[in-house]
LUMTOR-675899 format. One line per 4 residues: number of its first residue (from 1); their letters; for each residue x, y, z of C-alpha. Coordinates in nm, 4 decimals, decimal comma. Layout:
% residues N
NUM = a = X:Y:Z; ... $
***
This chain:
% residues 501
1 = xxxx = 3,5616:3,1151:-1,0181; 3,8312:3,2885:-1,2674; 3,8283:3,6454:-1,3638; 3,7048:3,7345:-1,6704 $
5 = xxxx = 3,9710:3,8192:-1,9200; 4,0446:4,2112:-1,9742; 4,2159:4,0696:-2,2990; 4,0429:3,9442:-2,5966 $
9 = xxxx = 3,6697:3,8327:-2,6106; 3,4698:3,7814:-2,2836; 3,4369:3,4478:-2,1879; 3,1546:3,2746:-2,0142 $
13 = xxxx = 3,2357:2,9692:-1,8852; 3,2840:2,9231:-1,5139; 3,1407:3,2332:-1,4110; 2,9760:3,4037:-1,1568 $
17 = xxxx = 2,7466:3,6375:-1,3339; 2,5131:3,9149:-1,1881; 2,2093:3,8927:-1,3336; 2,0116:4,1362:-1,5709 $
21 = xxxx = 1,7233:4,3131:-1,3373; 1,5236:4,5785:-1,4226; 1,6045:4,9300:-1,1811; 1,8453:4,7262:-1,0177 $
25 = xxxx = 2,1188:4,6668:-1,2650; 2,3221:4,9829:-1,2910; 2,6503:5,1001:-1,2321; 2,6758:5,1134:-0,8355 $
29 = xxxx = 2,5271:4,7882:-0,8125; 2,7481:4,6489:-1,1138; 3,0754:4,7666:-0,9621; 2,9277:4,6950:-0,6161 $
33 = xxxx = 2,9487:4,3335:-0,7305; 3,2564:4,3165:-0,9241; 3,3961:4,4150:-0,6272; 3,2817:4,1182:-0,4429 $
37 = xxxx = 3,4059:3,8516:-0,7042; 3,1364:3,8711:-0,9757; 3,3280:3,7826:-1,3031; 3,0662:3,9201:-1,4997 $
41 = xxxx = 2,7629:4,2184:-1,4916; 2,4629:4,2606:-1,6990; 2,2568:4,6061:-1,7368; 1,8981:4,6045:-1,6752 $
45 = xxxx = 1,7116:4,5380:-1,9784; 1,6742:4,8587:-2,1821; 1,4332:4,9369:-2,4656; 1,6019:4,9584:-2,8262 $
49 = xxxx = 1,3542:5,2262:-2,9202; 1,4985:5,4477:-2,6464; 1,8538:5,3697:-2,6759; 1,8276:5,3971:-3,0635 $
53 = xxxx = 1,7430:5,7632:-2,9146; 2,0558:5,8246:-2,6760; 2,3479:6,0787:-2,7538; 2,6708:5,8932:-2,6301 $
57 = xxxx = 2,8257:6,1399:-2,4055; 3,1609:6,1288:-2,2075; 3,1792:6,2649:-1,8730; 3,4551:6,3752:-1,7617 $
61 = xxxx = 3,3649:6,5093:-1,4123; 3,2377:6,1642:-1,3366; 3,4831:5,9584:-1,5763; 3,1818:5,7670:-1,7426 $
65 = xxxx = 3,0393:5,7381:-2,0406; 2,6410:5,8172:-2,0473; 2,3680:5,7259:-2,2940; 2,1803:6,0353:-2,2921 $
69 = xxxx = 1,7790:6,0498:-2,3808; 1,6398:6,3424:-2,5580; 1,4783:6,4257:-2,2282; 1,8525:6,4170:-2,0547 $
73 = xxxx = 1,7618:6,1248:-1,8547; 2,0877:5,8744:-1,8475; 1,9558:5,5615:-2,0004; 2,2600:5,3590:-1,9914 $
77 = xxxx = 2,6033:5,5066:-1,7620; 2,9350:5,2885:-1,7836; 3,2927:5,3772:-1,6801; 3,6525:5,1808:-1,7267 $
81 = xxxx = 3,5972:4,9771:-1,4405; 3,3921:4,7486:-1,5723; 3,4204:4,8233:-1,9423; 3,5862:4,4206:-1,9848 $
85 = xxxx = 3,2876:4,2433:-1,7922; 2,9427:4,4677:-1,8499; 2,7052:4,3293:-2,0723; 2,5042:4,5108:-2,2269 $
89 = xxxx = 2,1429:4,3413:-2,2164; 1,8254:4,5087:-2,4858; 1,5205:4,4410:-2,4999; 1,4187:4,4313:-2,8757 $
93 = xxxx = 1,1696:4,2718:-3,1353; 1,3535:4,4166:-3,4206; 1,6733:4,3235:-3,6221; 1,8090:4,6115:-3,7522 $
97 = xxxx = 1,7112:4,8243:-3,4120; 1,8473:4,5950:-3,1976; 2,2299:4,6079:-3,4477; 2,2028:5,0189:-3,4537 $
101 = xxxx = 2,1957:5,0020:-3,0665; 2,4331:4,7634:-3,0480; 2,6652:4,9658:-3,2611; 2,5975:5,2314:-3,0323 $
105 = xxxx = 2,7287:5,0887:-2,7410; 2,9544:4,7994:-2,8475; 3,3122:4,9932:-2,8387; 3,2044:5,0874:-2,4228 $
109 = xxxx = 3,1181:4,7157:-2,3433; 3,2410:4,3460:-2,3595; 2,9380:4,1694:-2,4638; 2,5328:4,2436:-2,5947 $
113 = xxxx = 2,2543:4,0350:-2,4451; 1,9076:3,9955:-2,6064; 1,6429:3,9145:-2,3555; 1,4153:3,6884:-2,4587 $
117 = xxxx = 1,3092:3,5296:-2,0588; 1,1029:3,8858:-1,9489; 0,7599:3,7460:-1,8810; 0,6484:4,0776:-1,7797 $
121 = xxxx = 0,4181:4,2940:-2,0025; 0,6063:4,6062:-2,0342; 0,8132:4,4000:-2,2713; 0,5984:4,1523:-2,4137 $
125 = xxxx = 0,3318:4,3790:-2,5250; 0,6026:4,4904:-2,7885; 0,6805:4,1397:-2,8756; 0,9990:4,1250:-2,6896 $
129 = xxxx = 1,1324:3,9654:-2,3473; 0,9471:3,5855:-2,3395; 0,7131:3,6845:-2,6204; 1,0324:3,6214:-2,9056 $
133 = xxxx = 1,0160:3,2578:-2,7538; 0,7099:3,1548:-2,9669; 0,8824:3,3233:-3,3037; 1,2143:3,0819:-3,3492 $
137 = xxxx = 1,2630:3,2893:-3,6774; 1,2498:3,6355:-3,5622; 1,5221:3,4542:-3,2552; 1,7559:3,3774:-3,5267 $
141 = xxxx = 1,7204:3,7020:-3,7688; 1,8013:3,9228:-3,4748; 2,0809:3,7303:-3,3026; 2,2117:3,6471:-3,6746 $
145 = xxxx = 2,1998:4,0816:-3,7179; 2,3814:4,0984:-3,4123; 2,6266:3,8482:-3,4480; 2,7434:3,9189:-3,7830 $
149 = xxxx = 2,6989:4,3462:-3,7090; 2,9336:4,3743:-3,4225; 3,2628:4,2804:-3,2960; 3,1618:4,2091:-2,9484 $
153 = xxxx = 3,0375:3,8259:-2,8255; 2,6339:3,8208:-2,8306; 2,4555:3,6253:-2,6019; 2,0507:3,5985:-2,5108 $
157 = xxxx = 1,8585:3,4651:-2,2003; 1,5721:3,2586:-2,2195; 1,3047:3,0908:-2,0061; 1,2215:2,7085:-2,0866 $
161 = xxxx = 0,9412:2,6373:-2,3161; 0,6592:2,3885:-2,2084; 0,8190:2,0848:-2,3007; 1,1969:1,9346:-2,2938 $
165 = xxxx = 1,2332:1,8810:-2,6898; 1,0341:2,1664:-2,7764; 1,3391:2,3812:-2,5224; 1,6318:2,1629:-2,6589 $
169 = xxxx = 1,5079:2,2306:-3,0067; 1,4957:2,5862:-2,9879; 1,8442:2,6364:-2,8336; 1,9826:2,4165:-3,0849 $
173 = xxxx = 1,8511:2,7246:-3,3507; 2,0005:2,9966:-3,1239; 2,3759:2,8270:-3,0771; 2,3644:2,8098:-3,4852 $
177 = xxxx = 2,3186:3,1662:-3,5129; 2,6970:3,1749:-3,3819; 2,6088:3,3269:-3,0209; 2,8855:3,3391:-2,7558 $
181 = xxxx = 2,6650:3,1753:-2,4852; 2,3172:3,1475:-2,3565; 2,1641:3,2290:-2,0455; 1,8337:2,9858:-1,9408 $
185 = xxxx = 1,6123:3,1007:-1,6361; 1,4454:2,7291:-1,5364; 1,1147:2,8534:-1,5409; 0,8153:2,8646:-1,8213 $
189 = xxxx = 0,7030:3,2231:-1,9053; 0,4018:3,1884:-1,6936; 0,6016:3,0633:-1,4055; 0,7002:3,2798:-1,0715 $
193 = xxxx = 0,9466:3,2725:-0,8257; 0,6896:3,0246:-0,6529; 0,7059:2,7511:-0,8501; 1,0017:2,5212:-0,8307 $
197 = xxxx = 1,2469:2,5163:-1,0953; 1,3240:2,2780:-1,3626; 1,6912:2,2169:-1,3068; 1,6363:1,9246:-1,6011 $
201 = xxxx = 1,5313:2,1441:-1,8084; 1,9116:2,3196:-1,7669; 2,0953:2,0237:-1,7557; 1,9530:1,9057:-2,1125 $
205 = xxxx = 1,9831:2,2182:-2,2898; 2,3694:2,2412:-2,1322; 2,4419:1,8759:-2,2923; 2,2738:1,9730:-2,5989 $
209 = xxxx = 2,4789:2,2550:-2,7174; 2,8743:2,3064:-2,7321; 2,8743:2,6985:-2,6006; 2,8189:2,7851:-2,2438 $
213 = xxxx = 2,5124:2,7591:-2,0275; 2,4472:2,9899:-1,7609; 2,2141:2,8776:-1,5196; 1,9385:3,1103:-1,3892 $
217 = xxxx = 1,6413:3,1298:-1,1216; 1,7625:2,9020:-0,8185; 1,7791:3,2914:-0,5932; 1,4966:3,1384:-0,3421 $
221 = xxxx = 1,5951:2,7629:-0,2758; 1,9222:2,6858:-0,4215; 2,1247:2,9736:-0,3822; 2,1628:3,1403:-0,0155 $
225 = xxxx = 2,5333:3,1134:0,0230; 2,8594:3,1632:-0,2329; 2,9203:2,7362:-0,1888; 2,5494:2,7007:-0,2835 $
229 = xxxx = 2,6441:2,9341:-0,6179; 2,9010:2,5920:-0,7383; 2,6326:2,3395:-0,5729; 2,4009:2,4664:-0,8290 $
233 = xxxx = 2,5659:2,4901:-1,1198; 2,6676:2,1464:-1,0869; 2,3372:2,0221:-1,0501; 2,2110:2,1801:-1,3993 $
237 = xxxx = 2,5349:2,0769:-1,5230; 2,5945:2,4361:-1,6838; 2,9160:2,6365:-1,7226; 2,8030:2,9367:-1,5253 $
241 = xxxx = 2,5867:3,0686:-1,2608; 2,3552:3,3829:-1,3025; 2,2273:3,5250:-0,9344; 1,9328:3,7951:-0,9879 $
245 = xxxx = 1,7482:3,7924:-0,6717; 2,0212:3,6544:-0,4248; 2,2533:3,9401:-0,5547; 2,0186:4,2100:-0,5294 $
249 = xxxx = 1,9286:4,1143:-0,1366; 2,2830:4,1561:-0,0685; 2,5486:4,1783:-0,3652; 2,8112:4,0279:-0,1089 $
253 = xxxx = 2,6965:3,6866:-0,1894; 2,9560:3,6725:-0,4818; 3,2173:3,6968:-0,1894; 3,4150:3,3480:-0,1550 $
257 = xxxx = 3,5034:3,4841:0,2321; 3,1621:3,4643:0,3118; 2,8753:3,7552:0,2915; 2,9186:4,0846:0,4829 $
261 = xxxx = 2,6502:4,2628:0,7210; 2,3621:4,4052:0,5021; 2,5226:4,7466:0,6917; 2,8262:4,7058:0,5174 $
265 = xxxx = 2,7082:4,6581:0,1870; 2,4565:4,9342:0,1935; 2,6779:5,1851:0,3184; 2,9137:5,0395:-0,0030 $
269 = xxxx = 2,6498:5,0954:-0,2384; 2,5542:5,4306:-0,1105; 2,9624:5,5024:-0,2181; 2,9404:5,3963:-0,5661 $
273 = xxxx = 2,5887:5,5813:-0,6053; 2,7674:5,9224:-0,4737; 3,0935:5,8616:-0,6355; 2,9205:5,8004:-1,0026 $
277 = xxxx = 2,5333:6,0020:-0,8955; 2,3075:5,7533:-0,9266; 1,9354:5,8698:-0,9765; 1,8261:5,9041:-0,5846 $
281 = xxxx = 1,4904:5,7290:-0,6827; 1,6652:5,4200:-0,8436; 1,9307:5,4622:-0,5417; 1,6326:5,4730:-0,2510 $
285 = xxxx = 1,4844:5,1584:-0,4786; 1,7684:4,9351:-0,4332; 1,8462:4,9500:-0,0706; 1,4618:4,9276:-0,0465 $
289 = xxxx = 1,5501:4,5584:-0,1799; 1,8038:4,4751:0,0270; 1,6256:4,5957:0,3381; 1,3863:4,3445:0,2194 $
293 = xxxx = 1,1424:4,2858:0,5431; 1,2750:4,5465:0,6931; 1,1241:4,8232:0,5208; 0,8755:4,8964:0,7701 $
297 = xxxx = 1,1674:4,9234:1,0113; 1,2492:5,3500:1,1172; 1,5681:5,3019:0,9114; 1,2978:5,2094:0,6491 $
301 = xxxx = 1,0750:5,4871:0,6766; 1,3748:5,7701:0,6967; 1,4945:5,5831:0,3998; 1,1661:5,6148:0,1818 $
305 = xxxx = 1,0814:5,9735:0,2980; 1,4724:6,0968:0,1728; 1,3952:6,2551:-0,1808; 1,7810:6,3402:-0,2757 $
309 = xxxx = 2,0997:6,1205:-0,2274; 2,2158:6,4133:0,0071; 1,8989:6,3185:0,2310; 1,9578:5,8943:0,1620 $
313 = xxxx = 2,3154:5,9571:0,2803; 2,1644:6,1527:0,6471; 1,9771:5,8917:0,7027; 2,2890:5,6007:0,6939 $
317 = xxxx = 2,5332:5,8550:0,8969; 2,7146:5,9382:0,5720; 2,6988:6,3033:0,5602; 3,0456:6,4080:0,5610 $
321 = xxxx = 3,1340:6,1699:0,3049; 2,8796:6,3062:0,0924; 3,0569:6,6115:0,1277; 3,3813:6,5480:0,0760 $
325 = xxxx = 3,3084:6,3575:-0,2954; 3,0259:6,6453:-0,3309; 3,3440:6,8884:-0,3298; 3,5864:6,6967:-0,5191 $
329 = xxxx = 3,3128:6,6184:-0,7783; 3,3006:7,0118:-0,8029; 3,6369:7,0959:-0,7415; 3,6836:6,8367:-1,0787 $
333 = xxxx = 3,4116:7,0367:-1,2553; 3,5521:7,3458:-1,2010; 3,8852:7,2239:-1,3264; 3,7172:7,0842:-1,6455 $
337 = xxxx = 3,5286:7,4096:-1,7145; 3,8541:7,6826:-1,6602; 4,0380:7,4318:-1,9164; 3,7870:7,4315:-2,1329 $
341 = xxxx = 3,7241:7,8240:-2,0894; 4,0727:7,8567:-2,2136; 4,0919:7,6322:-2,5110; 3,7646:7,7983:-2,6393 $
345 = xxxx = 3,8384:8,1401:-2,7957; 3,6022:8,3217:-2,9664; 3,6182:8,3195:-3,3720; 3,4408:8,5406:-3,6488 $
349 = xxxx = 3,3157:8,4041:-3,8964; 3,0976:8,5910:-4,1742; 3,0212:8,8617:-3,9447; 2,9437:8,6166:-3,6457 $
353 = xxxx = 3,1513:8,5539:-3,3661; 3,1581:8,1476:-3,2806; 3,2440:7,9229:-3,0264; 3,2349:7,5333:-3,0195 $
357 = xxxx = 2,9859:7,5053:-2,7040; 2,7523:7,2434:-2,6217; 2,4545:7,3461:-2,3554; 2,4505:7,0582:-2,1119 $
361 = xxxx = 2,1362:7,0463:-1,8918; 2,2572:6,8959:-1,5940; 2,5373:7,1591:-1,5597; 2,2670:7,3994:-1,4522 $
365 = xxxx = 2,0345:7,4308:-1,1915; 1,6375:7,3812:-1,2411; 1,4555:7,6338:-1,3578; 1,7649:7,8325:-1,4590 $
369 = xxxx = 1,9070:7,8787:-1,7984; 2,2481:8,0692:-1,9723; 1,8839:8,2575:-2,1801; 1,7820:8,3570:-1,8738 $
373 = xxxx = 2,0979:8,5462:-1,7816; 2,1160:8,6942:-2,0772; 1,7759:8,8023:-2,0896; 1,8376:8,9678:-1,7201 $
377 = xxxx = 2,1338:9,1752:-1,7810; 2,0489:9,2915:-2,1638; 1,7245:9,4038:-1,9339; 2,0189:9,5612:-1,6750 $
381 = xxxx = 2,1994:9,7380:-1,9388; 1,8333:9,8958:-2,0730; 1,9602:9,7090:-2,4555; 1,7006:9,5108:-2,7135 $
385 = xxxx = 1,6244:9,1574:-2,5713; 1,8128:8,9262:-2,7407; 1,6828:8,7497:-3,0360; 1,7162:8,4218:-3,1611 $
389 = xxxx = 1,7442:8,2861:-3,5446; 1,7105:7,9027:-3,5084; 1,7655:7,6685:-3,8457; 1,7143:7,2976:-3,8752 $
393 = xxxx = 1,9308:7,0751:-4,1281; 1,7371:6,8299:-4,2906; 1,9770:6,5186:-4,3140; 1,9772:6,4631:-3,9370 $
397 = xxxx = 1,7102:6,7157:-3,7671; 1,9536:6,9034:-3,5649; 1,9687:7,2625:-3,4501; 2,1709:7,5504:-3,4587 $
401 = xxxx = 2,0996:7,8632:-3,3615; 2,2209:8,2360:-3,4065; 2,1404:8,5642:-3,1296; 2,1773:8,9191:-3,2339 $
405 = xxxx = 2,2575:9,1440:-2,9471; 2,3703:9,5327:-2,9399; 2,4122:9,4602:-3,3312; 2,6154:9,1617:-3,3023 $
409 = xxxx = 2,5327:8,8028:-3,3653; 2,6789:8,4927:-3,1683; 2,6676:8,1064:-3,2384; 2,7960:7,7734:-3,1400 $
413 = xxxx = 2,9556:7,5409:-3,4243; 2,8191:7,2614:-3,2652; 2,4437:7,1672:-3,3697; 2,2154:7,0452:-3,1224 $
417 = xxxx = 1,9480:6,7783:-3,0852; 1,6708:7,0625:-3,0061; 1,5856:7,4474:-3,0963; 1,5604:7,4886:-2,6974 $
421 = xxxx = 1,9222:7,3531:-2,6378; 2,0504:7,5157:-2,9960; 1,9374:7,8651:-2,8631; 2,0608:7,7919:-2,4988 $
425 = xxxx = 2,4120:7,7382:-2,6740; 2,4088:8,0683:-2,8274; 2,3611:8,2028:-2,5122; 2,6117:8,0595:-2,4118 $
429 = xxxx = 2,8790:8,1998:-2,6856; 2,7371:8,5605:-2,6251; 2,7651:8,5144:-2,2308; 3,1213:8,3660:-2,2157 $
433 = xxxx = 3,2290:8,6412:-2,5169; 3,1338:8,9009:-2,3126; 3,2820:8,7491:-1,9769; 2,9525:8,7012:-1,8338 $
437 = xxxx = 2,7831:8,4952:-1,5737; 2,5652:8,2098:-1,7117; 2,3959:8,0724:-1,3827; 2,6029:7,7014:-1,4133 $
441 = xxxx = 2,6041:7,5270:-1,1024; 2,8909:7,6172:-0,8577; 2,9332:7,9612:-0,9590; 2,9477:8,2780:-0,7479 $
445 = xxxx = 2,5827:8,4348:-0,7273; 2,6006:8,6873:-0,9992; 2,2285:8,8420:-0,8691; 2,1457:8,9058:-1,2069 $
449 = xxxx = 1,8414:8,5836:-1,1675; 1,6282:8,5390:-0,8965; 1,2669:8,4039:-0,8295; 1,0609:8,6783:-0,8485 $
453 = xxxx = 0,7797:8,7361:-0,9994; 0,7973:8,9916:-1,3386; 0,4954:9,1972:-1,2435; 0,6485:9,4941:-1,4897 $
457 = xxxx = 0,6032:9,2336:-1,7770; 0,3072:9,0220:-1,7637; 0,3172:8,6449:-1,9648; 0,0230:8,5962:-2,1891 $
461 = xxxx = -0,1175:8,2669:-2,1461; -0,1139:8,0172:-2,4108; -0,4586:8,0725:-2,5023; -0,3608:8,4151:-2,5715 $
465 = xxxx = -0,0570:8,3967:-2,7338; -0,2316:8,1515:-2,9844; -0,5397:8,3729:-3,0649; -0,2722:8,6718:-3,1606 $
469 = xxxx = -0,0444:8,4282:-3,3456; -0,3830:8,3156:-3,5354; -0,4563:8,6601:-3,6191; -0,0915:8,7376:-3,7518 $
473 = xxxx = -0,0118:8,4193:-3,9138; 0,2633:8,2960:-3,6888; 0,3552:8,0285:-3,4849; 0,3819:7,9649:-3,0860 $
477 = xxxx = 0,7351:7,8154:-2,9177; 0,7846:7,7280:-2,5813; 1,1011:7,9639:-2,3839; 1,1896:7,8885:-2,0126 $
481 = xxxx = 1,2489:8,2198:-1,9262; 0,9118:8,3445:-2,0692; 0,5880:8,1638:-2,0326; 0,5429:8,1756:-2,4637 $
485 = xxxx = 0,7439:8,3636:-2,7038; 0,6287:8,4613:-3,0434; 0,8185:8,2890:-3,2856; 0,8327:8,4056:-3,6952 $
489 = xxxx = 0,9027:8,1299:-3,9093; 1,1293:8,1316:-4,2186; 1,3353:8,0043:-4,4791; 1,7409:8,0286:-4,3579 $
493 = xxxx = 1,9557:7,9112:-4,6531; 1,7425:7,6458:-4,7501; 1,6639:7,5126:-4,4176; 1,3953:7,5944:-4,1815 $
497 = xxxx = 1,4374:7,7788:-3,9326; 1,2705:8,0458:-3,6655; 1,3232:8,3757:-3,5617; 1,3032:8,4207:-3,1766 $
501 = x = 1,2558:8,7677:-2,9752 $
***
């Protein structure tokens, strides 16, 4: 099989393609199988209505580019590596969605998929995955969006339909819509991995059509070797091979030298999942896969009682590499944050000094905020608590938000996508101003925040704090730091905002 080009427009004919598979599909198990001779790597199928969501964020600790929910969950992480063969596969019942996501992530990846094969209901109930395949017309308005929205080659994957003309018919409509290639799984919609596939089916729609056909769904019986991967596309007569299940029992499959020891390639997946911190869940799910029947096994059980990757690592003997990419990982952050330190000085501007910060979540540990700091030593120093002037602009909902301590008032530049982040920015601005600790992860104990309970300052519940707020005429906000906070709402310049203490 050739490599796919890193110049130019991905191509898919004869390819070795890893499939598209739901929890499976992401990054370590992408570069996992570049690295043993996939040309090509879909995503897992993600939801347009959550992408549509996502903040595009670079990382430069990790070197990646994240899709970031408004919950901070990573919906979508890429890096460099594989920028030239990821495809990025949706799951959409929409036209213009489906091009706004695509837009969003076209410059980070070579090609966009539509799935349109997902029998399962999480994505038919919102008329998308095999559901599209009775609607030829919505097919064609969303691949047509696509294809004449973005720069990038489009492709979709498809299961057969009931009969052979009925199949050829329909993928007749999708090549006109001016897709790059399409991917058929051999198998009806109500089909399973039981039921034998319909290699005919392939072979007609690949001497139909004039762009590439990858073939799909021979994991069980066809494919159990890398010659098998060749066997089988000659016998649907496609251009390319897509392995789902095959891969994700051991990636290695896509090596021409032969597969290695499910040992090896679990302890190689474990790397990438370190190297580029995986979720542990999704991490713990996939070698649960390729442990397959031996689950049940005692490396099976340590496996599925490990709650953190430090915990998956102890359990494969890979402590001390943990370690060692824990430190450099930090060691990188640190770097990152002392260069940033020093290209952010402090301005004032109308009476309020300003910084360009952005509060990022995951830089922090749980339960503890750059608010919370602040709260602890303005409590220290016996000063007023700080207090926080939040406004919202109307053309895009953001946040930015303004606190007034010892008679001066801080504020990031940047808006944010919440008043809880807007006002943790803030913090932030008055915190590094004042050369103070903030409670980010890797820094030197400061003792100003501990977990303790504040019996000197009882929380009112909620039910309390909304019976006063009633009786005033004022709303209720949610604070970390503080079980509720009263919160005074207002006009600022035109734009909504609240007044925090």
């Amino acid at each position: 099989m050739m490599m796919a080009s890193t110049v130019g427009r991905l191509c898919f004919s004869n390819k070795c393609i890893l499939a598209p598979m739901v929890r499976v599909g992401t990054l370590p198990m992408r570069l996992l199988a570049l690295d043993y001779g996939a040309d090509i790597v879909y995503c897992e199928e993600l939801i347009d209505i959550k992408m549509a969501q996502c903040e595009r964020v670079v990382n430069d600790v990790l070197e990646t580019v994240d899709f970031i929910a408004p919950d901070e969950r990573v919906m979508f992480r890429t890096c460099s590596k594989e920028k030239d063969r990821v495809v990025f596969q949706m799951g959409t019942a929409d036209p213009d969605r489906a091009l706004a996501v695509a837009k969003l992530v076209e410059n980070d990846v070579a090609a966009v998929d539509v799935n349109m094969g997902c029998p399962k209901e999480y994505s038919t109930k919102g008329g998308m995955g095999s559901a599209l395949l009775s609607d030829p017309e919505k097919i064609e308005a969303i691949l047509s969006t696509l294809v004449n929205g973005i720069s990038k080659p489009v492709t979709c994957k498809i299961r057969i339909l009931p009969t052979l003309e009925e199949t050829v018919n329909l993928v007749k409509r999708i090549e006109r819509t001016g897709v790059a290639a399409i991917a058929v799984h051999g198998r009806m919609k109500e089909e399973r991995q039981r039921h034998p596939l319909h290699c005919d089916y392939i072979q007609a729609v690949a001497e139909s059509v004039s762009i590439p056909v990858i073939a799909n769904g021979g994991s069980l019986d066809l494919v159990k070797t890398f010659d098998d991967i060749e066997d089988f596309r000659v016998a649907t007569g496609a251009s390319s091979v897509m392995l789902a299940r095959a891969a994700m029992w051991n990636p290695s499959i896509f090596r021409q030298q032969g597969t290695l020891s499910l040992e090896a390639v679990m302890e190689d997946y474990i790397k990438y999942a370190v190297r580029y911190d995986n979720n542990p869940f999704n991490t713990k799910y996939c070698l649960c896969q390729m442990l397959r029947d031996k689950v049940e096994s005692p490396l099976g059980k340590q496996l599925h009682a490990a709650q953190t990757i430090a915990e998956i690592c102890e359990v494969f003997g890979m402590t001390d590499f943990y370690n060692k990419t824990a430190a450099e990982l930090e060691a990188r952050r640190s770097s990152l944050q002392a260069d940033s330190d020093q290209a952010l000085n402090p301005k004032v501007e109308d009476d309020v000094i300003t910084m360009p910060i952005r509060f990022e979540r995951r830089d922090y540990p749980p339960q503890i905020t750059p608010k919370m700091y602040l709260l602890e030593w303005s409590r220290k120093e016996k000063i007023d608590q700080p207090v926080y002037e939040t406004e919202q602009r109307t053309q895009d909902r953001a946040f930015q938000s303004t606190v007034l301590l010892a008679d001066k008032k801080y504020r990031s530049t940047l808006w944010e996508k919440s008043k809880k982040f807007a006002e943790q920015a803030a913090a932030l601005v008055c915190l590094r101003t004042l050369g103070l600790p903030e409670g980010r992860i890797g820094e030197e104990n400061s003792g100003l925040v501990n977990k303790r309970k504040r019996d000197d300052k009882p929380c009112a519940t909620v039910d309390d704090s909304e019976s006063a707020a009633r009786k005033r005429h004022i709303a209720v906000a949610p604070l970390e730091e503080e079980k509720e906070i009263i919160c005074r709402t207002k006009v600022v310049n035109g734009v909504c905002g609240q007044t925090s203490h």
